[in-house]
N, C-alpha and C positions, 0 to 999 in steps of 0.2 A: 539529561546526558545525550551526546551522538546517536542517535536511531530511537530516540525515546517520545516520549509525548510530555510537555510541560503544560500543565494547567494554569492556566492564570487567572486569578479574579478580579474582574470587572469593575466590580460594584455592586450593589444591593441588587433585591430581584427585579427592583422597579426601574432599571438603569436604563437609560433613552440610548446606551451603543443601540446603533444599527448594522455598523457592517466593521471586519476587524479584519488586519492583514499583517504577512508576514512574508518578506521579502519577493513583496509583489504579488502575493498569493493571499484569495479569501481563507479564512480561518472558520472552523467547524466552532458555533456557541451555543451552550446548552442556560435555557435560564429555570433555575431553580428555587426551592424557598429559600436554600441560603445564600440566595445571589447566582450573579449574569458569572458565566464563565466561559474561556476561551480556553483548546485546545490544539494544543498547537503540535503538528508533527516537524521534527529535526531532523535533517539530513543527517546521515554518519559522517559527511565532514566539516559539520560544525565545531567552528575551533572557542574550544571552551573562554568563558568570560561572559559578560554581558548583551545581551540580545535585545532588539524593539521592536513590538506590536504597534503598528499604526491604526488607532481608531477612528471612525467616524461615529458622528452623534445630531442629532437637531436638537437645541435651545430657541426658544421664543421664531423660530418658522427659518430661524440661520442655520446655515449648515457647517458643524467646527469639526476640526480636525486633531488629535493629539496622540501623544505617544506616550509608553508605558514599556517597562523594563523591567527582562526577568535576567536569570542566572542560569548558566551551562557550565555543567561540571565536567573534566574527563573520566575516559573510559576507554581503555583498550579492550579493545576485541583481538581473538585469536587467530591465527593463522591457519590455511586451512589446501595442503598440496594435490592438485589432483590432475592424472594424464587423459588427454581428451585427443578428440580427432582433430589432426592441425588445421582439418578445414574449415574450424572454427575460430582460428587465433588467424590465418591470413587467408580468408575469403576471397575467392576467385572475382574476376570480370565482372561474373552472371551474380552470383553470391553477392557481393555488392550491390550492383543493384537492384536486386532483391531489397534487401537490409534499406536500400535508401527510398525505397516505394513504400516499405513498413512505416517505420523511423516515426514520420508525421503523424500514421494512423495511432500510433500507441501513444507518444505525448500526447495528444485530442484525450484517449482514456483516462491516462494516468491525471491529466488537468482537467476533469470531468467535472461541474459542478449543480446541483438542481438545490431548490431551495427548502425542500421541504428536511424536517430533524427525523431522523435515523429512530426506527422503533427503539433501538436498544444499541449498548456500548460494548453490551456481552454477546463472543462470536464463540460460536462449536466450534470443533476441530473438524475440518470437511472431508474427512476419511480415516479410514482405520488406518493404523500400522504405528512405527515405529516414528517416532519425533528423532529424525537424523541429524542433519546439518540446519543448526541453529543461524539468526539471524545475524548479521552481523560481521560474520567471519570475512578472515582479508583472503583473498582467493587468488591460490598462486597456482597458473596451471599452466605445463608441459616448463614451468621455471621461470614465468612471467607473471608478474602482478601485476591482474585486473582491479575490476571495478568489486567491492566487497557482497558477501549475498547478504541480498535484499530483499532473502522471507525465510518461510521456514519450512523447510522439506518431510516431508511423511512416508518413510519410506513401506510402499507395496507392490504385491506384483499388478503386472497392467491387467486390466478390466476393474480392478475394486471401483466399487464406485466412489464416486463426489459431489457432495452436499452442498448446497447452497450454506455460509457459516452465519446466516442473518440471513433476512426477508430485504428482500431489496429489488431491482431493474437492471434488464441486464441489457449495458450499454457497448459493448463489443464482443465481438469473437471473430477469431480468425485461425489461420495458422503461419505462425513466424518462422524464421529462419531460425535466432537463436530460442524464442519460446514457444516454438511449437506452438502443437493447439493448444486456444487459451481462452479463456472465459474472462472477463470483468465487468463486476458487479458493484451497482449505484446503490448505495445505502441512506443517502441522504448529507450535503453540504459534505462535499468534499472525501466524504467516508467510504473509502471502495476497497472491494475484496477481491485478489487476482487469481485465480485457479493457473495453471502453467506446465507445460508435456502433457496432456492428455492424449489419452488415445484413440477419445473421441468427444462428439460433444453434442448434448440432448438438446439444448436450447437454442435460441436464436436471437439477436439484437432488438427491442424491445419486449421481451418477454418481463412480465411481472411476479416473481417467485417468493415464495412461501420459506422462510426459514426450515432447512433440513431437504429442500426441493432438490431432486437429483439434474444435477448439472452435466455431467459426462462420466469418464471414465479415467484411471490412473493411466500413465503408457510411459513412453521414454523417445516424444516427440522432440525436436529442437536440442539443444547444446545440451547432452546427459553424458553419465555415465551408467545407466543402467533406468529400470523402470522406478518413479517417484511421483508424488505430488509437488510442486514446488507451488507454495502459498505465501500472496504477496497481500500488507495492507496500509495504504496508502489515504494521510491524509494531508490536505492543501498540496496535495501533486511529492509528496515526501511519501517513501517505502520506511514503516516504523514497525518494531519490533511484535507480529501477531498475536507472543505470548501474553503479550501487555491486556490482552483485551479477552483472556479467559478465563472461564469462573474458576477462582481461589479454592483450590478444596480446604475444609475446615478438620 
């Protein structure tokens, strides 16, 4: 579905893919005893029907190409009204180009890619509080419908801290205009975890962290309405839905 992760299998575990993409983006593959598989993250506006993975592979030292077809179902997501500061729906001069000095440095993150596989598929939740505003929502603020959210909010007050949600490298930080301070963190092929408003932030761009590693701190940096975590996770450069990727309680 829109904002989800479709798995797709490959082939056996001894399957010669070498690299897999999806609309123009490397694809995260995990190979297992039950077979090569791809994971693939969906934009939320993915219009439902039939989608294609482009493979690559080597046979006898040639290099071939093919494609493979999965299915997208719909799903609406909720609506979601909230009043903000207008100077964040029409950015000033300065404001602007602020936003346009950013802009570059965050797609670089968000299309972040290294080759090594991701210890693990299972993330913590990177702070205490309250699981608020789900992923997904259509976001209509001051009576304008934006761009939908694209994580999952934890609501506390500022200073709680924030945990690294997996061991991984942490390949930006900064402070945005509309995301404040912000952490993103490399997990491995395309697997990255985004921290967002912090109030501060403990680490620095190449550090290498330890699942549960204190990252910064909660605040109510960039486009809020109040102090949060806003937790983004991104894979092949796609924001997909965080809960996806937490232990099941039994």
């Amino acid at each position: 579905m829109p904002g989800g992760v479709a798995i797709v299998k490959l082939g056996g575990a001894d399957s010669q893919v070498s690299e897999v993409s999806y609309n123009g983006k490397r694809v995260l593959t995990l190979r297992q005893a039950g077979g090569l598989f791809a994971l693939v993250g969906l934009p939320l506006d993915t219009a439902p029907g039939m989608q294609t993975l482009h493979l690559r592979t080597t046979v006898d030292s040639m290099q071939l190409t093919f494609a493979t077809a999965f299915e997208v179902k719909p799903k609406a997501y909720p609506a979601q009204h909230l009043k903000i500061n207008p100077r964040f729906l029409e950015p000033s001069t300065t404001d602007q180009q602020r936003i346009e000095r950013e802009t570059p440095l965050l797609i670089q993150a968000r299309g972040h890619w290294s080759d090594a596989a991701p210890d693990s598929l299972i993330l913590d939740v990177p702070s205490s509080g309250r699981l608020s505003s789900r992923f997904g929502l259509r976001r209509v603020l001051n009576g304008q419908e934006r761009a939908p959210h694209g994580g999952l909010d934890v609501a506390a007050p500022t200073g709680t801290p924030v945990h690294a949600a997996n061991a991984g490298r942490v390949i930006n930080t900064g402070d945005y205009f509309y995301a404040g301070k912000s952490v993103f963190l490399d997990h491995g092929k395309g697997f990255i975890t985004v921290y967002l408003h912090l109030s501060r932030i403990d680490v620095k761009e190449g550090d290498t962290v330890d699942r549960g590693a204190l990252l910064g701190a909660v605040g109510a940096t960039g486009l809020v309405t109040g102090p949060h975590l806003h937790w983004g996770v991104l894979l092949n450069g796609v924001y997909v839905d965080p809960e996806l990727f937490l232990k099941r309680k039994k």
